[in-house]
C-alpha positions in Angstrom: 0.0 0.0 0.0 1.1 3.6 -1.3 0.9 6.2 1.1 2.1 10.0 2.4 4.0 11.1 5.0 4.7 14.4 6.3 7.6 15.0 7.8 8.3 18.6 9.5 7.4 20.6 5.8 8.1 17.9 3.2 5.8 15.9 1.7 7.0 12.2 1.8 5.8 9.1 -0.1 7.0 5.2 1.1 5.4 1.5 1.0 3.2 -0.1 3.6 4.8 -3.1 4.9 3.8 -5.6 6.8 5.3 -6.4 10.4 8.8 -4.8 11.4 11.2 -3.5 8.4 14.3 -5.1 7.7 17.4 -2.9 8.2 19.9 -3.1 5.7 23.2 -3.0 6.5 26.6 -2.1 4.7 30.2 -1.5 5.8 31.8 1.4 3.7 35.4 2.8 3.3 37.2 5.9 1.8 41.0 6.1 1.1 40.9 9.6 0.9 43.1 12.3 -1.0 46.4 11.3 1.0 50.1 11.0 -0.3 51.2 7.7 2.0 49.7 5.8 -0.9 52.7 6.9 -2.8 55.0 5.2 -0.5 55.4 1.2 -2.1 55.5 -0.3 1.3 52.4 1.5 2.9 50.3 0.2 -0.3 51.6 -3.3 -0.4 50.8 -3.7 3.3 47.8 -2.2 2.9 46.6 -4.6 -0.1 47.2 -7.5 2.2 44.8 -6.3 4.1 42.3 -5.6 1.3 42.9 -9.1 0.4 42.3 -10.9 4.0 39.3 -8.6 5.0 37.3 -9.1 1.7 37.8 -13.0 2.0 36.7 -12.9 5.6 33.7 -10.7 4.4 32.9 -13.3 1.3 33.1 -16.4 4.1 30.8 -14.6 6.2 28.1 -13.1 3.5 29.0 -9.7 4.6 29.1 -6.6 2.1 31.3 -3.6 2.0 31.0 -0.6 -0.6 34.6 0.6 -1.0 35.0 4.4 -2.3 38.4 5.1 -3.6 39.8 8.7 -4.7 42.3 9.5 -7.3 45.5 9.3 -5.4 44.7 5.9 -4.5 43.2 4.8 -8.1 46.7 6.3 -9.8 48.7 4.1 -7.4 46.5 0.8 -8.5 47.3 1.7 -12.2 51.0 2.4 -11.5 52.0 -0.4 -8.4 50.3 -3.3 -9.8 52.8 -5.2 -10.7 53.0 -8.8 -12.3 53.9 -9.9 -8.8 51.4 -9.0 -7.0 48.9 -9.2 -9.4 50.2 -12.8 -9.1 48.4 -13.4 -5.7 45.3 -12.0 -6.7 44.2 -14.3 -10.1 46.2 -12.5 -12.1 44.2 -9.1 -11.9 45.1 -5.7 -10.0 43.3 -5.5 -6.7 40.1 -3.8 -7.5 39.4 -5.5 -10.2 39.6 -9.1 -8.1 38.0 -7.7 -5.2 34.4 -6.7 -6.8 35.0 -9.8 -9.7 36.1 -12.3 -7.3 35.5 -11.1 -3.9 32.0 -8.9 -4.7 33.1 -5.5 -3.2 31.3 -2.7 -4.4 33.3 0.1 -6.4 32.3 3.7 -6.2 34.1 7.1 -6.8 34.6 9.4 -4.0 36.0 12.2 -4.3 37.4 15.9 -2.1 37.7 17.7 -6.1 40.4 19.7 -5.3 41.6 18.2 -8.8 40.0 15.7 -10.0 36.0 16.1 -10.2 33.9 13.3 -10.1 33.8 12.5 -13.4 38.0 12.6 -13.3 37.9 9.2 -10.4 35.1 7.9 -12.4 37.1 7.6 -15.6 40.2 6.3 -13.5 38.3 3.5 -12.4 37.4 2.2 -16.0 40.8 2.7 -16.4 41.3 -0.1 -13.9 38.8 -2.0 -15.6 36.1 -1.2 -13.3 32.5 -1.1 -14.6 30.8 2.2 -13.8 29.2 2.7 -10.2 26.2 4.8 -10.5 26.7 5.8 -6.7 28.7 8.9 -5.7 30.1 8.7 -2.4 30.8 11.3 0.3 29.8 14.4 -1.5 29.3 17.3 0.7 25.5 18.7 0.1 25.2 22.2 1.6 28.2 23.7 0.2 31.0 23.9 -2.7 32.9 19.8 -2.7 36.5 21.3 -3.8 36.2 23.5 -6.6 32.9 22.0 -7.7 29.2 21.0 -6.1 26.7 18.8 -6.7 24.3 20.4 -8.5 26.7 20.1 -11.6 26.3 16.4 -11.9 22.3 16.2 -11.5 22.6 16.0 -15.5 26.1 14.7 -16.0 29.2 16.6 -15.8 32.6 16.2 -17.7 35.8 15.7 -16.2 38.3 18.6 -15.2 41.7 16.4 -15.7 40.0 14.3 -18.5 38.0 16.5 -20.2 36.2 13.6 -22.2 35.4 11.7 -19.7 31.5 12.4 -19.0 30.0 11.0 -15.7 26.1 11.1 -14.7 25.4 9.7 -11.3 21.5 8.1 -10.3 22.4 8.3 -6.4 24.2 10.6 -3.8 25.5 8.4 -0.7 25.7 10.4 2.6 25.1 14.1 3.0 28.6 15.3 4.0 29.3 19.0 5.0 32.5 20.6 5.6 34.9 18.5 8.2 31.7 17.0 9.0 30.9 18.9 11.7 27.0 18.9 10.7 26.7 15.6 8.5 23.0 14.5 7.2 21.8 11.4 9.2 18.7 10.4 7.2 17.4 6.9 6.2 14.9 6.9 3.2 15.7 8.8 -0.3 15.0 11.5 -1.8 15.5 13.9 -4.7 17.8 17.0 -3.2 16.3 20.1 -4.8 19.0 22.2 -4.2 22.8 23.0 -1.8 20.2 25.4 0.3 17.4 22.8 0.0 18.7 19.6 0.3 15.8 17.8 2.5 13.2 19.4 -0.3 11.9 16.4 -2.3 12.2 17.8 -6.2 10.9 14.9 -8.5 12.2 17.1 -11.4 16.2 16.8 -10.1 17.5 13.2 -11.6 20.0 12.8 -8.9 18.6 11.2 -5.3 20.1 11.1 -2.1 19.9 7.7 -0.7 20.5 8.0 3.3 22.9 6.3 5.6 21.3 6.6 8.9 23.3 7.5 12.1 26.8 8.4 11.9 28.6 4.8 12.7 32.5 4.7 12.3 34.8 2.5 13.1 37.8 4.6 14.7 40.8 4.6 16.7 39.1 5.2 20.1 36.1 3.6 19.4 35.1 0.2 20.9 33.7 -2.6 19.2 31.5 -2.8 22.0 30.2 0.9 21.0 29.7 0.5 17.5 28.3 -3.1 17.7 25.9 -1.0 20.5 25.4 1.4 17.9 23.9 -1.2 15.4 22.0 -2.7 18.1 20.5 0.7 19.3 19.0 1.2 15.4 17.5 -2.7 15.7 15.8 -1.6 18.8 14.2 1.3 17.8 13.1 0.3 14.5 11.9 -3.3 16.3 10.0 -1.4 19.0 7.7 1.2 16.5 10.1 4.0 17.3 11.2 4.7 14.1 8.2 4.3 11.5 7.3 0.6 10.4 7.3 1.2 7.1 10.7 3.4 6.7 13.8 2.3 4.4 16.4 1.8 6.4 20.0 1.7 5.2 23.0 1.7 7.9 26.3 2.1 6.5 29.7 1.0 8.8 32.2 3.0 7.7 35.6 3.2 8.2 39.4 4.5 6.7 41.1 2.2 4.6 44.7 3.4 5.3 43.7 2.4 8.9 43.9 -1.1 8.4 47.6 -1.0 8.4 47.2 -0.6 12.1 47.1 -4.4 13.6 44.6 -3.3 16.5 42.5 -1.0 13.6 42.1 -4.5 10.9 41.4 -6.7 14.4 38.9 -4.3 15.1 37.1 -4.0 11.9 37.1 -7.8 12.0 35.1 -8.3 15.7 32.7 -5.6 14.8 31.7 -7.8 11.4 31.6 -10.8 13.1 29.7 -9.3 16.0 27.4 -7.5 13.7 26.4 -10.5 11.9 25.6 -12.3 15.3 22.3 -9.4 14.9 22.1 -9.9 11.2 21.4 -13.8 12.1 18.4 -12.6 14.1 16.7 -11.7 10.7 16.1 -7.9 11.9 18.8 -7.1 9.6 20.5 -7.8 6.3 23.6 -7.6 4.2 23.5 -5.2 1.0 25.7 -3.4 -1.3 24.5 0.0 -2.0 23.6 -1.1 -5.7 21.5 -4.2 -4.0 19.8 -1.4 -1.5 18.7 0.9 -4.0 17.6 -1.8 -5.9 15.1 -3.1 -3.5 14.2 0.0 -3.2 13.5 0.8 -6.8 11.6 -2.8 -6.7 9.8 -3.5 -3.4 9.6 -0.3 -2.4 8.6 1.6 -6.1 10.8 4.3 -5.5 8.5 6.0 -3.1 10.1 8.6 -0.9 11.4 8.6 2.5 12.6 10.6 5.0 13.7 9.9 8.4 16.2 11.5 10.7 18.9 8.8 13.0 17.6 9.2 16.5 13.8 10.8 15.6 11.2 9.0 17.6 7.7 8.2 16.0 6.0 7.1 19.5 5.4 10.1 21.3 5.4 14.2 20.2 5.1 17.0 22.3 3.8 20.4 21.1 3.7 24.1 23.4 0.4 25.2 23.5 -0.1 28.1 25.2 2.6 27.8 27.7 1.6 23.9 28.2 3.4 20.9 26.9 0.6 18.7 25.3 1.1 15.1 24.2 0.3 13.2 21.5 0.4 9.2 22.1 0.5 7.0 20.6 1.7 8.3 17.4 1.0 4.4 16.4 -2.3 4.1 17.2 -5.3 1.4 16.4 -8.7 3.1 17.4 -8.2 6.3 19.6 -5.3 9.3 19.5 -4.6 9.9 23.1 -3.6 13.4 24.8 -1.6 14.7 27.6 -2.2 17.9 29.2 -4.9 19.1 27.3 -7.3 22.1 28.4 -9.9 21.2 27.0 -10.4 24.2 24.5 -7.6 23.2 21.7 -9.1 22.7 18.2 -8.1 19.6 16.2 -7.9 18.8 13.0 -7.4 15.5 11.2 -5.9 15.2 7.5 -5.5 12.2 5.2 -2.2 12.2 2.5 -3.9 14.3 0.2 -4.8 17.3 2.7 -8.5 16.6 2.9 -9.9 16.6 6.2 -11.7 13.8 7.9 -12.2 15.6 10.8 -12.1 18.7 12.6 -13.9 19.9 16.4 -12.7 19.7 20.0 -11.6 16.6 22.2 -10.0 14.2 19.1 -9.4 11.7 22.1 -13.2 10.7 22.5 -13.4 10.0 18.9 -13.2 6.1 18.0 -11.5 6.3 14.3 -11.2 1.9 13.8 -12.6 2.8 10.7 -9.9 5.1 9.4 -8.2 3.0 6.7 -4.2 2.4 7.8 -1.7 4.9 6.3 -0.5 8.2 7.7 -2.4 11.6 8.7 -1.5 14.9 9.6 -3.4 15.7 13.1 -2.8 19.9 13.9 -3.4 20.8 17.6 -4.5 24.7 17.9 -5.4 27.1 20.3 -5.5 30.8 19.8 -1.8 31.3 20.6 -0.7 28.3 18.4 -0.5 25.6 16.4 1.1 22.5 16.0 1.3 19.5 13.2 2.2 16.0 14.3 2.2 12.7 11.8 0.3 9.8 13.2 0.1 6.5 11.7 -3.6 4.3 11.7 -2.3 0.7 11.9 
């Protein structure tokens, strides 16, 4: 079943589904725009880890999306040498890991040289086939010395000036040093840097959402980011977050960190204990290409929009100095209310705006017969007024 949601101003569209969603999970890496991948030994220690991790991840049916920039591509092309492409069927690295191993390939990229379309071209260079994904982009602001908006339609390359990329999906929602990152699940089509949450069906280019920030670091424990993962079960499980939401949760980490002993150990428990909760059946391995392809499919591309952390079970609203209640925002026959006066006016709106109903004390009515979907309820009194989504199940 097609329905609307409304979510602060936007107008959102997503699936019905019955029981709990699943939560589909991912772990991501970037190797960034750094120099050490110049240095021979710091890349030939680093593809042994590439290596060991993506066979322990193949064993274990987990997936991992890996986003490489230009430094790192140049140094595939340049240090893969018929040794070493010895030990990995006779192909450089990338190419075995995503033909033999099934790791995702994406561009990412900072554009302080090379655009999008530049890493893009690099990595059907490497033999590579082209990734429709473009990963890490800052949204609200210039990337390097170019933005988004430029690719919504395809954009040529700066360094290869022949080289013509088109993206279909956005991964992430960065801003600069990440000091304000997007945490959405659901997509969406970003209108504009100023606009980004605004859902415009005309742009081609959609944002598809990576939930809650969840990084594998230095001073993190697996403990914590396993908790993390857990945490985003829970609430989904529970009704918190909306039972009929798209939820994608990426595990990212830094691929240089791997040369770090304790950093690949790491990486390695949080998989293992990660797929402990995938084993549940809560959650489930995909690639972002497998993602947005269920989505396209069982979910026929409706939109969604939900921010990591957002709770769908209870919403408070300031009327008139008073903090009044709505709960449950999952409800079956009657809307309940907290600290009412008995004086606010109601109104009740199905996805298209019309209303079904409108008058004092919405808590009396019985509304069994409402069909299931989403409706806008607005609390008022004559110093304000409030909108809440509630969802008929």
């Amino acid at each position: 079943m097609k329905r609307t949601l409304l979510h602060g101003l936007g107008v959102m569209s997503v699936i019905l589904c019955s029981g709990q969603p699943v939560i589909y999970l991912d772990f991501v890496s970037h190797n960034e725009e750094t120099a050490q991948w110049n240095l021979t030994p710091f890349y030939t220690a680093n593809r042994a880890r590439l290596v060991t991790l993506a066979e322990h991840f193949q064993a274990n049916g987990i997936t991992w999306n890996m986003q490489s920039d230009w430094v790192y591509l140049s140094n595939v092309l340049s240090k893969e040498t018929p040794t070493l492409t010895a030990t990995t069927g006779d192909k450089n690295i990338l190419r075995w890991l995503y033909e033999d191993l099934g790791v995702e390939m994406d561009p990412h990229a900072h554009e302080s040289q090379y655009l999008y379309p530049d890493v893009a071209h690099l990595m059907d260079s490497i033999g590579l086939p082209e990734s429709k994904v473009m990963g890490g982009a800052i949204h609200n602001d210039n990337n390097g010395m170019n933005v988004w908006m430029n690719l919504v339609n395809g954009q040529n390359g700066a360094v290869f000036p022949s080289a013509f990329w088109q993206p279909d999906y956005m991964m992430g929602g960065g801003t600069p040093n990440h000091v304000n990152d997007l945490k959405y699940y659901g997509s969406w089509n970003p209108q504009d840097t100023a606009n980004y949450l605004t859902h415009d069906q005309s742009s081609h280019l959609r944002h598809i959402g990576v939930g809650c920030s969840i990084k594998i670091q230095d001073t993190s424990t697996v403990a914590y980011v396993v908790g993390q993962v857990q945490q985003l079960v829970d609430r989904v499980q529970s009704g918190a977050s909306p039972s009929d939401g798209f939820y994608l949760q990426s595990i990212f980490f830094s691929q240089a960190d791997m040369n770090t002993p304790a950093f690949y150990a790491k990486v390695v428990e949080v998989a293992d204990a990660v797929n402990t909760i995938v084993g549940t059946g809560v959650a489930q391995w995909k690639t972002f290409k497998q993602a947005y392809t269920i989505w396209e499919t069982d979910y026929n591309e409706q939109v969604f929009q939900w921010e990591c952390g957002q709770i769908a079970t209870a919403l408070n609203a300031d009327v008139a100095g008073r903090t009044v209640q709505v709960y449950p925002t999952l409800f079956t026959d009657r809307i309940s209310l907290r600290s009412t006066n008995g004086e606010e006016r109601y109104e009740l709106r199905n996805s298209m705006g019309q209303v079904l109903w409108a008058g004092k004390h919405i808590e009396r009515e019985d509304l069994s017969d409402l069909a299931q979907g989403s409706y806008i309820l607005a609390v008022q009194d004559a110093e304000a007024r409030n909108v809440f989504r509630v969802v008929k199940e």
